[in-house]
N, CA, C and O atoms as CSV, one atom per row, in Angstrom:
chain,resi,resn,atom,element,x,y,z
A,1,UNK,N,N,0.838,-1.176,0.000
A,1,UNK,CA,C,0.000,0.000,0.000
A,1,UNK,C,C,0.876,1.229,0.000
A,1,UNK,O,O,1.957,1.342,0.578
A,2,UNK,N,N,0.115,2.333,-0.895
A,2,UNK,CA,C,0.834,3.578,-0.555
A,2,UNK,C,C,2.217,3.661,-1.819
A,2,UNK,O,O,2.005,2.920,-2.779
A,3,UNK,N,N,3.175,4.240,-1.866
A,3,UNK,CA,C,4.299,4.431,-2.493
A,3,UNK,C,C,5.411,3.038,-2.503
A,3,UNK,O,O,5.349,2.497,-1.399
A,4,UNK,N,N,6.279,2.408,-3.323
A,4,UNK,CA,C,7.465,2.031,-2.607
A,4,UNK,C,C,8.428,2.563,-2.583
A,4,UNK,O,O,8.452,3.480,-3.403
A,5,UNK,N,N,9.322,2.452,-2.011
A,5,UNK,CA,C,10.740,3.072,-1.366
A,5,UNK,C,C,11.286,3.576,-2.862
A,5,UNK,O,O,11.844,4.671,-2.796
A,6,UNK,N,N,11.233,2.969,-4.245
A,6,UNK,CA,C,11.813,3.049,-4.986
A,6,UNK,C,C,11.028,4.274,-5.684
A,6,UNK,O,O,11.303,4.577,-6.844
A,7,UNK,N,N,10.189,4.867,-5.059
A,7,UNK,CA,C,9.239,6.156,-6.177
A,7,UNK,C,C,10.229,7.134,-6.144
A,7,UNK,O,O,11.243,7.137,-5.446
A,8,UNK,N,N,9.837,8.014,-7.000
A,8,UNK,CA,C,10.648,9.532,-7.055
A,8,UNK,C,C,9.540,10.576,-7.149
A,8,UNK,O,O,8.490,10.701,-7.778
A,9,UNK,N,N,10.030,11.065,-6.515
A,9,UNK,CA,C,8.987,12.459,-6.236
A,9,UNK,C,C,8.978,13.087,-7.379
A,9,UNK,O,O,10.114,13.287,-7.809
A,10,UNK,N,N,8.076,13.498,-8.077
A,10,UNK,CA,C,8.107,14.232,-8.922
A,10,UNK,C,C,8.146,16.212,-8.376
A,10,UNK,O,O,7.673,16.771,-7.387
A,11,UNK,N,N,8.965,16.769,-9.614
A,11,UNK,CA,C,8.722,17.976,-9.434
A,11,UNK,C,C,9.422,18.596,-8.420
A,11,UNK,O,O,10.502,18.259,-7.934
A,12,UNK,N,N,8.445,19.893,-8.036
A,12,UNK,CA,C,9.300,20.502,-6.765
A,12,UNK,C,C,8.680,19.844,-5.155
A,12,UNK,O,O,7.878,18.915,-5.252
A,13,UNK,N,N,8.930,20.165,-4.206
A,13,UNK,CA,C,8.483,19.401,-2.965
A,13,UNK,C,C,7.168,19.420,-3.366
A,13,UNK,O,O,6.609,18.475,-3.921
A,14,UNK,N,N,6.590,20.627,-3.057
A,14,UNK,CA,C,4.729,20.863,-3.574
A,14,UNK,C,C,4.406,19.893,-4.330
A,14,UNK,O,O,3.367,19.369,-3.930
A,15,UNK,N,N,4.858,19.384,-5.309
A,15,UNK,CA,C,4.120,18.455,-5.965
A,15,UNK,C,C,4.547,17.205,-5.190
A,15,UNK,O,O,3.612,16.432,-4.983
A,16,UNK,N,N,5.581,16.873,-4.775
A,16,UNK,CA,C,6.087,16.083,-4.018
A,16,UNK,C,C,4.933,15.704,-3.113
A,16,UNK,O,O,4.178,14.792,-3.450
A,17,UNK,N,N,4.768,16.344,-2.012
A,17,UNK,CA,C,3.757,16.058,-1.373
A,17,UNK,C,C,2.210,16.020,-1.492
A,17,UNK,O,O,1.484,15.594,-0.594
A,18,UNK,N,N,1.764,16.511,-2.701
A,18,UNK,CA,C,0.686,16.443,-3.147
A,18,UNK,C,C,0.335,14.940,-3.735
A,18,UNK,O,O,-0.714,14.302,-3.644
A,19,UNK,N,N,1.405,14.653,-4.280
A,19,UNK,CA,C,1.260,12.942,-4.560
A,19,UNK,C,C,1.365,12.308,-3.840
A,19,UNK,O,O,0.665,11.301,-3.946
A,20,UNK,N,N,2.456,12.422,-2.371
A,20,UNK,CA,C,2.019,12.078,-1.699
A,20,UNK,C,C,1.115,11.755,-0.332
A,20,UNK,O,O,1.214,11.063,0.682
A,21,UNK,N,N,0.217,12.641,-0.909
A,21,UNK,CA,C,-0.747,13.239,-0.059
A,21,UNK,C,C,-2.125,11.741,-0.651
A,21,UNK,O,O,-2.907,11.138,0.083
A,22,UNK,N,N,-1.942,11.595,-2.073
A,22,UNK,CA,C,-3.022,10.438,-3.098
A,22,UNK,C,C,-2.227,9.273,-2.478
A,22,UNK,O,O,-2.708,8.247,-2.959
A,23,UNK,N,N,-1.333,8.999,-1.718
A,23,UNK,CA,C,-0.504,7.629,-1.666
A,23,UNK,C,C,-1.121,7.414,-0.157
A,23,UNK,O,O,-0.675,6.461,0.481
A,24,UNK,N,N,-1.855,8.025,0.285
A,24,UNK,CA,C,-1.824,7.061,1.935
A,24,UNK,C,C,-3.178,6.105,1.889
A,24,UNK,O,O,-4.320,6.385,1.525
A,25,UNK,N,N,-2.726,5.109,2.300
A,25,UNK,CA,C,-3.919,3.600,2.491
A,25,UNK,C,C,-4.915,3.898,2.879
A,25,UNK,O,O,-4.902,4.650,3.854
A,26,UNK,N,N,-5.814,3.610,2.504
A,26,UNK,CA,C,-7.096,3.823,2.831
A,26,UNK,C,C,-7.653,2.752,4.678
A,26,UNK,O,O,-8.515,3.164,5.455
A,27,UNK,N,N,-7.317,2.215,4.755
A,27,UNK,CA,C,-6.631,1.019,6.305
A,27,UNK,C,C,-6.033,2.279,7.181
A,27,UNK,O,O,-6.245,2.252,8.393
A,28,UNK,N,N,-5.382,3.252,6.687
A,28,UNK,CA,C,-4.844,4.058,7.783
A,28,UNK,C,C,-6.065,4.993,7.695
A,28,UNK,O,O,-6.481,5.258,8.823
A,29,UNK,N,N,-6.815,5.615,6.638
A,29,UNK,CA,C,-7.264,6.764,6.532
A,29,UNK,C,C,-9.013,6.103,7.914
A,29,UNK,O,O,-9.650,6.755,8.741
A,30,UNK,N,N,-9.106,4.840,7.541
A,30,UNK,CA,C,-9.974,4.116,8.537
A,30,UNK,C,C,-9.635,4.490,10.092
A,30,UNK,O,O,-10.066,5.301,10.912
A,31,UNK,N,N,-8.675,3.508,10.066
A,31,UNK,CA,C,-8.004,3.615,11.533
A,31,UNK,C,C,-8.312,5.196,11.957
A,31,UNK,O,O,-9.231,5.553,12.694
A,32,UNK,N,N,-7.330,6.056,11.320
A,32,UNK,CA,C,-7.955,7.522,11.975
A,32,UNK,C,C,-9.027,7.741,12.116
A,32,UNK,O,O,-9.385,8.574,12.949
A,33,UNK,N,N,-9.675,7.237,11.545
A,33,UNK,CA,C,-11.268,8.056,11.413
A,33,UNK,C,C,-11.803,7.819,12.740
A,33,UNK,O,O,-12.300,8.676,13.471
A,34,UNK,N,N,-11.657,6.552,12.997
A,34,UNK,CA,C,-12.752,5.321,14.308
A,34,UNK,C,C,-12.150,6.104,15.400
A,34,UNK,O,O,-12.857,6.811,16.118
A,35,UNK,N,N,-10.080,5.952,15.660
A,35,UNK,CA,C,-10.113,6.332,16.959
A,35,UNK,C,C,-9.488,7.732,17.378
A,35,UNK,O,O,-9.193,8.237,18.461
A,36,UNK,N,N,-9.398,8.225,15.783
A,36,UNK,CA,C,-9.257,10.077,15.980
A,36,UNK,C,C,-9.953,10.846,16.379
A,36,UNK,O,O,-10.251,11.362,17.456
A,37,UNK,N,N,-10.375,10.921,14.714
A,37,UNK,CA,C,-11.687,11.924,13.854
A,37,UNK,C,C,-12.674,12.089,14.815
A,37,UNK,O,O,-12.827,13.061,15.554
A,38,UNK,N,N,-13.692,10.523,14.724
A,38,UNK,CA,C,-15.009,10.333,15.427
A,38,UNK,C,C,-15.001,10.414,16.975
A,38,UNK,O,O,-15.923,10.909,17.623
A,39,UNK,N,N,-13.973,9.929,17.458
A,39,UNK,CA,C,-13.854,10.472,19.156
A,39,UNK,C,C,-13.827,11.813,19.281
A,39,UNK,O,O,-14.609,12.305,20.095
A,40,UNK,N,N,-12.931,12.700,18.511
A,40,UNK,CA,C,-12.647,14.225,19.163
A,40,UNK,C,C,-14.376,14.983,18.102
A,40,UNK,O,O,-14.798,16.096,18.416
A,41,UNK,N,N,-15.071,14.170,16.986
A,41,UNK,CA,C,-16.673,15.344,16.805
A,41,UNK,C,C,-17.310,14.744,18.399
A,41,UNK,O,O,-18.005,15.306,19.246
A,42,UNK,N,N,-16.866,13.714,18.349
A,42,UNK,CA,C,-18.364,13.261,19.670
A,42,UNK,C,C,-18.232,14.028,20.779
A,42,UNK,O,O,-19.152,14.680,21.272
A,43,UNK,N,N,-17.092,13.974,21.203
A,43,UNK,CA,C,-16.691,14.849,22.076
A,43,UNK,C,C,-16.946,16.654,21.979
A,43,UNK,O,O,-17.550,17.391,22.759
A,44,UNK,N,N,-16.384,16.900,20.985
A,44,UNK,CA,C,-16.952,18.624,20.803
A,44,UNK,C,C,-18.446,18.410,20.747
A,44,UNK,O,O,-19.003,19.449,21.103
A,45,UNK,N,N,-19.304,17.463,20.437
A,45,UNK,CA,C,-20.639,17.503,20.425
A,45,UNK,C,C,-21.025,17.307,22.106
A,45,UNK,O,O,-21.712,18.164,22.662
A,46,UNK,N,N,-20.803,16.777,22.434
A,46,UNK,CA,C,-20.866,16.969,23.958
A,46,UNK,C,C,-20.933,17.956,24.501
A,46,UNK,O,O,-21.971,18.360,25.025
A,47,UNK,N,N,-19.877,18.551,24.502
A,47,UNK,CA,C,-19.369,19.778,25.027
A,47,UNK,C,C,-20.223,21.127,24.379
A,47,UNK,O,O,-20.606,22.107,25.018
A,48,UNK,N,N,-20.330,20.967,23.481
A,48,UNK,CA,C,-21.323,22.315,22.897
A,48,UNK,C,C,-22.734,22.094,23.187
A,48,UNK,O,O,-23.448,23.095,23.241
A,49,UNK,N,N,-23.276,20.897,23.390
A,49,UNK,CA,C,-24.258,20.508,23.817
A,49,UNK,C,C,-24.553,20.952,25.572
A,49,UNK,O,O,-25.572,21.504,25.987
A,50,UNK,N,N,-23.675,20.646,26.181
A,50,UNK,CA,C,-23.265,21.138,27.669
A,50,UNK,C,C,-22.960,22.681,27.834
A,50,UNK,O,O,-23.519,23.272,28.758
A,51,UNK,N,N,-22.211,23.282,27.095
A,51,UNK,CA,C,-22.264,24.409,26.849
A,51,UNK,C,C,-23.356,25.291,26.889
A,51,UNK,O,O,-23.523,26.422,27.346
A,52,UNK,N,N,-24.112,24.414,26.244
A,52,UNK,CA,C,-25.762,25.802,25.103
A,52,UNK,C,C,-26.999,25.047,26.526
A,52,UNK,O,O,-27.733,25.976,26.862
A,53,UNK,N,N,-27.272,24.053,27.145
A,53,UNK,CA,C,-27.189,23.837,28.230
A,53,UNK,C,C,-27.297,25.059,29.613
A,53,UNK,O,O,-28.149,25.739,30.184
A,54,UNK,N,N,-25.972,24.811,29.658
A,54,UNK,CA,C,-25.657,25.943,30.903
A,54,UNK,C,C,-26.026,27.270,30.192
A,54,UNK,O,O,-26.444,28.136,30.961
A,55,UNK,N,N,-25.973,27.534,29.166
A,55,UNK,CA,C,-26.508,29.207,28.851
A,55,UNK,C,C,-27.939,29.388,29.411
A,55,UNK,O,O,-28.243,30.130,30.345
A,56,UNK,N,N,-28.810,28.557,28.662
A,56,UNK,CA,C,-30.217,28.309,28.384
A,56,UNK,C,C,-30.368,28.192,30.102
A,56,UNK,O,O,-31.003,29.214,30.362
A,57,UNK,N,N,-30.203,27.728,30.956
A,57,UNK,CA,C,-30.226,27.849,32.515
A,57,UNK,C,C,-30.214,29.231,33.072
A,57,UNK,O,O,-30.230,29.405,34.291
């Protein structure tokens, strides 16, 4: 998955990293999602929820 060791970057860095920005696994882009992404909305949803809460009091 992703690039092998043997790719060459094309171009200047910018493009460099823009390709490899299209190269990361979709298995990692998962993984983040479950125990990143979706923990830290649930959480701000909480909290703004608790927030608007205590105003409304």
């Amino acid at each position: 998955m992703g690039a092998p060791d043997s790719y060459k970057l094309p171009g200047t860095y910018l493009d460099g990293y823009m390709a490899m920005g299209d190269a990361v696994a979709l298995p990692v882009v998962k993984h983040l999602a479950k125990y990143l992404l979706f923990p830290l909305a649930e959480s701000a949803t909480k909290r703004d929820l608790k927030h608007k809460e205590a105003v409304n009091s």
